[in-house]
C-alpha positions as CSV (number, residue, x, y, z in Angstrom):
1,X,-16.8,-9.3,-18.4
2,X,-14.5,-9.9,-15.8
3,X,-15.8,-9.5,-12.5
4,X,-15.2,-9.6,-8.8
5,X,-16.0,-12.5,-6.8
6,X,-17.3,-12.0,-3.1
7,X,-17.7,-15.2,-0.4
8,X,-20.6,-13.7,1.9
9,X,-22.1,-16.4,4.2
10,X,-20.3,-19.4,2.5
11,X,-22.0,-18.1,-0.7
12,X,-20.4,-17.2,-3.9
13,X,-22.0,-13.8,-5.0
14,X,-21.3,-11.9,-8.7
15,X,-21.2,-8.5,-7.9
16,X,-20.4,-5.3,-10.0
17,X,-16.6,-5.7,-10.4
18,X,-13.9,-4.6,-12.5
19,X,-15.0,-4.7,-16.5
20,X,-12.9,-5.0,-19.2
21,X,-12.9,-2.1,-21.8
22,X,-13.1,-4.6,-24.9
23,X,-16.2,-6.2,-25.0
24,X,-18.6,-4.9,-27.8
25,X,-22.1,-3.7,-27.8
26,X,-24.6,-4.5,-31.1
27,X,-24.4,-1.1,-32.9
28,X,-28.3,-0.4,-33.0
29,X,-27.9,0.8,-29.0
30,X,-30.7,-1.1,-28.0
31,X,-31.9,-1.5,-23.9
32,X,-29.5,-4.9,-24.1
33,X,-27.0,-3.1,-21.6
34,X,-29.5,-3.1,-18.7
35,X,-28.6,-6.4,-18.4
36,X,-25.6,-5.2,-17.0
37,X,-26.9,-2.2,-14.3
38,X,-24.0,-0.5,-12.0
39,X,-26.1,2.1,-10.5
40,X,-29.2,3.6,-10.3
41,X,-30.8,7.4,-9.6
42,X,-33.9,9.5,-10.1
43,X,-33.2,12.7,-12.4
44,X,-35.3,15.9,-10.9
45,X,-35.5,17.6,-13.9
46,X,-37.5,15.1,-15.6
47,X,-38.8,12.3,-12.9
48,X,-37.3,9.3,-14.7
49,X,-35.4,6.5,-13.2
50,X,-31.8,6.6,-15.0
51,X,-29.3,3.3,-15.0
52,X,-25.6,3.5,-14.8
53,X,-24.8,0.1,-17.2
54,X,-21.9,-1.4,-18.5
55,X,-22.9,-0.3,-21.8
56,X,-24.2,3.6,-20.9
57,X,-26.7,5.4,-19.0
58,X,-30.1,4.6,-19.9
59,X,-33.4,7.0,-19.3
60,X,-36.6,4.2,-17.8
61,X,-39.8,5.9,-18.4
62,X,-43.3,4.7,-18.1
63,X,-44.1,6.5,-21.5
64,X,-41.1,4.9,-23.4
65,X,-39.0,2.2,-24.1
66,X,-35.3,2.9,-22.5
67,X,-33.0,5.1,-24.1
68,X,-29.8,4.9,-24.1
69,X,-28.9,8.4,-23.3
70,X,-26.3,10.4,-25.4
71,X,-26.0,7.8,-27.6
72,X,-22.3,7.4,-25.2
73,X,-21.7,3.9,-25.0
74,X,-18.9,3.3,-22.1
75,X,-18.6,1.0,-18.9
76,X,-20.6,3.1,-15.8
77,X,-18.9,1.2,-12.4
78,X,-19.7,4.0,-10.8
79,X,-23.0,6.2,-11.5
80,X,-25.1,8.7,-9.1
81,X,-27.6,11.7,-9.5
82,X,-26.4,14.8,-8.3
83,X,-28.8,17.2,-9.0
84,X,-31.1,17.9,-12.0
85,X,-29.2,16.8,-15.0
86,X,-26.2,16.7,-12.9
87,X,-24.7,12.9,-12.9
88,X,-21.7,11.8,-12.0
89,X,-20.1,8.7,-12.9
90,X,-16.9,6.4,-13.7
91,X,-16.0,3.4,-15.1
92,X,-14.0,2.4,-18.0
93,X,-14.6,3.6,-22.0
94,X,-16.0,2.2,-24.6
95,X,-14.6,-0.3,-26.8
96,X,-14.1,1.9,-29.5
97,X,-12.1,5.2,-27.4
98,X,-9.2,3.2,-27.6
99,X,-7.1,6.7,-26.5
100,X,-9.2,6.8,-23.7
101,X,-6.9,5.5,-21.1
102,X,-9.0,2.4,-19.1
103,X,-10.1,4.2,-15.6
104,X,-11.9,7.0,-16.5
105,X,-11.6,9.0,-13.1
106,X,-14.5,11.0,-12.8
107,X,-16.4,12.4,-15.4
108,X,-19.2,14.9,-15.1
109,X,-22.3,15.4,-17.0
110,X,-25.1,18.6,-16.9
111,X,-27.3,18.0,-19.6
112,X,-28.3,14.7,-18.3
113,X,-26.2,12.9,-20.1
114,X,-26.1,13.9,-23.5
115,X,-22.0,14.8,-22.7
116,X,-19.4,13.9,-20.3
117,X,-16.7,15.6,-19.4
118,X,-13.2,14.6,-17.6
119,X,-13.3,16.6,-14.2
120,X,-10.6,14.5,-12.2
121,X,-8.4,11.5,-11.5
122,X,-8.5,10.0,-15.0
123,X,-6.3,7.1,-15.9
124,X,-5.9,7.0,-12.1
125,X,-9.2,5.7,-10.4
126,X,-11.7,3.6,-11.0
127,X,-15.0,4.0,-8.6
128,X,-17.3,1.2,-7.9
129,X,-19.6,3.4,-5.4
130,X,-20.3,6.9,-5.6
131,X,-22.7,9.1,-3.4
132,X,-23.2,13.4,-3.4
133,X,-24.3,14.5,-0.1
134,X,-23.7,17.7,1.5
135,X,-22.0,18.6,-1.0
136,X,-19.5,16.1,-1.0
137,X,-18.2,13.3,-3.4
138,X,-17.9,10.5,-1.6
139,X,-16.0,7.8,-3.8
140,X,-15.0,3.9,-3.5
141,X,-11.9,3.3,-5.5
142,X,-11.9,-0.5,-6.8
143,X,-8.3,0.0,-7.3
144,X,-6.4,1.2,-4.0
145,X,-9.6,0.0,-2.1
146,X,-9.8,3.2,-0.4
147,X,-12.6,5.7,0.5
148,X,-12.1,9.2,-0.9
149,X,-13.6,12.2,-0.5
150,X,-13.7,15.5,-2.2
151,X,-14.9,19.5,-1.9
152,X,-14.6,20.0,-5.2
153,X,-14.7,17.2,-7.5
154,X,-10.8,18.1,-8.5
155,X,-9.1,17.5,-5.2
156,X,-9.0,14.2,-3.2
157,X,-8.6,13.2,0.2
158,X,-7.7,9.9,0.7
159,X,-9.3,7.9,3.3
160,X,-9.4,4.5,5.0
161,X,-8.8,1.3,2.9
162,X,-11.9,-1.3,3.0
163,X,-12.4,-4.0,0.9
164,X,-16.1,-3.1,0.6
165,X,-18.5,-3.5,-2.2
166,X,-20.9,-0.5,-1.6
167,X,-20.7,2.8,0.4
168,X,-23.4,4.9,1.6
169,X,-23.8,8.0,3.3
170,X,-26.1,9.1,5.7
171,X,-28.8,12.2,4.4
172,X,-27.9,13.6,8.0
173,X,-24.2,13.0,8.6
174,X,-21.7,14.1,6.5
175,X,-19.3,12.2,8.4
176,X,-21.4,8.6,8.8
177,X,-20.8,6.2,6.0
178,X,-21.9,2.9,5.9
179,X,-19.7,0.2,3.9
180,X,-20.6,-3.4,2.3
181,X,-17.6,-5.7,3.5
182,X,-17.3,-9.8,3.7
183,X,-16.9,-9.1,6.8
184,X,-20.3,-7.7,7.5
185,X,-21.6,-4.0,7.6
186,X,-18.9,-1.3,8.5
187,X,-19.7,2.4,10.5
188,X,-17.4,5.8,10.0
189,X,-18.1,8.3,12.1
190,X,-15.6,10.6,10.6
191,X,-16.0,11.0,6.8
192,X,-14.4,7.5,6.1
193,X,-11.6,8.1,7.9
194,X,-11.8,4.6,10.2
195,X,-14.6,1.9,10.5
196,X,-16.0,0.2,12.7
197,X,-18.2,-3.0,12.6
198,X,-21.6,-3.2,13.1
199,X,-22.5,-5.6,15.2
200,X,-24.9,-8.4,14.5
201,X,-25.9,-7.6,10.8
202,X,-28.0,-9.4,7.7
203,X,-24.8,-9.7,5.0
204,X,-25.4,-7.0,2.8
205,X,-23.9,-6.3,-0.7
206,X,-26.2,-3.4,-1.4
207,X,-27.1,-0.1,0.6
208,X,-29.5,2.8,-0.3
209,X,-29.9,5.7,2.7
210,X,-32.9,8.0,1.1
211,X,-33.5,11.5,2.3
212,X,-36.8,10.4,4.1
213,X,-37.5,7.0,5.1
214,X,-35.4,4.1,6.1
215,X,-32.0,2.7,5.1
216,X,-32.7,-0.1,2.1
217,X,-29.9,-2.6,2.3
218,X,-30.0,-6.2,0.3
219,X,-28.4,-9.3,1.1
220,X,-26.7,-11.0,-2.1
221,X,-29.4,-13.7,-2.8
222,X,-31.7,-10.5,-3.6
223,X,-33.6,-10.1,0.4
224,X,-34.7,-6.8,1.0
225,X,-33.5,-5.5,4.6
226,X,-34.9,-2.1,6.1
227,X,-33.2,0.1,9.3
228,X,-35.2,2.8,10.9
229,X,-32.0,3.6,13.2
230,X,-29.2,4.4,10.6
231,X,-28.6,0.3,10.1
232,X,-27.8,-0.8,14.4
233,X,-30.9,-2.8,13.2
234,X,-32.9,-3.9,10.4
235,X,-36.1,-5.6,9.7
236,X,-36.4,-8.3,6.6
237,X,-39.1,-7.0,4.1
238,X,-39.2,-8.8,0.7
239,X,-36.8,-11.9,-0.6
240,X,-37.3,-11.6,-4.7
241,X,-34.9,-14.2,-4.9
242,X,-32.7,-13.1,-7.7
243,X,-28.8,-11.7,-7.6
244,X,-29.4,-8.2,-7.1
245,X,-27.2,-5.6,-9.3
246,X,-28.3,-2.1,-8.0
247,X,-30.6,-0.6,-5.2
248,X,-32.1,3.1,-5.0
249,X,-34.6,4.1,-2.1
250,X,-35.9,7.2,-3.6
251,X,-38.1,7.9,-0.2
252,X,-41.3,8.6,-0.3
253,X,-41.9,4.6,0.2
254,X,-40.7,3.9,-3.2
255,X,-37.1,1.5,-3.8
256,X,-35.8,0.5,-7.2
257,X,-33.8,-3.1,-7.1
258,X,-32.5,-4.2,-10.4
259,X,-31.5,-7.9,-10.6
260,X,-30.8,-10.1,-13.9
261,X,-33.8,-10.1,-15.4
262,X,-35.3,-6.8,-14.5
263,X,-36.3,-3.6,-12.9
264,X,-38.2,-4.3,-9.3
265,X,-40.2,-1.0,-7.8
266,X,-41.7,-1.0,-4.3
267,X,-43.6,2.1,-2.7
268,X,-43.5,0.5,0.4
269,X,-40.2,0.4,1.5
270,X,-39.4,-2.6,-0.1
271,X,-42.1,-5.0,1.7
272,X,-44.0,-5.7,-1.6
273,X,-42.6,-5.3,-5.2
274,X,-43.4,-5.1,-8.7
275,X,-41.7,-5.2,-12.3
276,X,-41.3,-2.1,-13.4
277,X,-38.7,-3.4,-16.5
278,X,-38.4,-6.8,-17.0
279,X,-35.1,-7.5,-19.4
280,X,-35.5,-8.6,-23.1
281,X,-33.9,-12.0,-23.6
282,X,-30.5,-12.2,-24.6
């Protein structure tokens, strides 16, 4: 895996970054490619907690093991939970679609999984962060380092270049975005168009802006921050001390933060937590 290297706070942090498409996966499609978790988001049809990975979405239930859904095996960089089966995700294929070209663009799935489908941008982009809100695709291109936006899912608007690591946007305000940076936590005010800094921030790699509740953000040694005024402030809830991989705040009280060795669940807000998967030994 070749990843992307981020100095925040004189601290070297491993972070989801670009992936090669050649590394193999053992053929039984085991729950070993949780180890490697890109994204994360709650399906409505069925309840479950679903993981973006570098090896394939997986389905987390309490009544089963996880599943690696589809049986499609490909490199999720990008991974989000549009609607009720409705994912969309990107990435790189799988080692063994070698006419796949290596950024898949966006691809599309409405059976929660069990098939993807090119919808745009393939062989072009590559995105690390990806949010649905208002009806919007809002996308983080590792490539150009760019924000883009879409109506449609086919046509892209091209938007301010960030170096950022994680985009979110608010449940509000189509047009606030908040981006990750080295540089510390970044504000648009117009649909990603230009950022501003925000002033006086915990260093953030993560971010999580639920309908209800506050704004989850965590800090790259695995603190848990919380903002009750769309991230001008924040309040430090729970350090679990690990390199964190992926954050969702569902609302409701309950946040997901997967780290190295597992799946962490709060229904607080992220002031206490809990294993809810802890990762089989590699």
């Amino acid at each position: 895996m070749r990843s992307t290297l981020v100095a925040l706070l004189g601290i070297t942090v491993l972070v989801a970054g670009a992936c090669s498409n050649t590394e193999t996966k053992s053929s039984q499609g085991d729950s070993r490619g949780l180890a490697h978790i890109h994204g994360l988001g709650i399906n409505p049809a069925d309840d479950a907690l679903y993981a973006g990975t570098h090896y394939g979405v997986y389905r987390l239930a309490s009544e089963r093991d996880p599943e690696l859904v589809g049986g499609v095996v490909q490199d999720f960089m990008g991974f989000t939970v549009a609607g009720p089966n409705h994912f969309l995700g990107s990435g790189h294929p799988g080692a063994d679609d070698r006419d796949a070209p290596p950024s898949l663009g966006l691809i599309e799935t409405t059976d929660g999984g069990q098939s993807w489908a090119s919808v745009a941008l393939s062989g072009e982009v590559d995105f690390h962060s990806l949010d649905y809100r208002h009806g919007l695709v809002y996308g983080l291109d590792s490539g150009s380092q760019t924000v883009m936006v879409s109506t449609d899912k086919r046509t892209w608007d091209r938007r301010a270049a960030i170096s950022a690591v994680d985009i979110a946007v608010s449940p509000r305000n189509p047009n606030e975005i908040l981006a990750t940076t080295a540089d510390g936590l970044m504000r648009s005010l117009d649909q990603g168009r230009t950022f501003t800094p925000v002033a006086a921030q915990p260093q953030l790699v993560l971010l999580s802006w639920p309908d209800d509740g506050p704004l989850i953000g965590v800090d790259p040694t695995g603190t848990v921050y919380a903002s009750e005024d769309s991230g001008t402030t924040w309040q430090a809830r729970r350090a679990l001390g690990e390199r964190p991989q992926a954050v969702l705040a569902r609302g409701g009280g309950v946040v997901f933060v997967a780290t190295e060795t597992g799946i962490q669940r709060s229904t607080d807000d992220g002031s206490t937590f809990e294993s809810f998967y802890a990762f089989a030994a590699q």
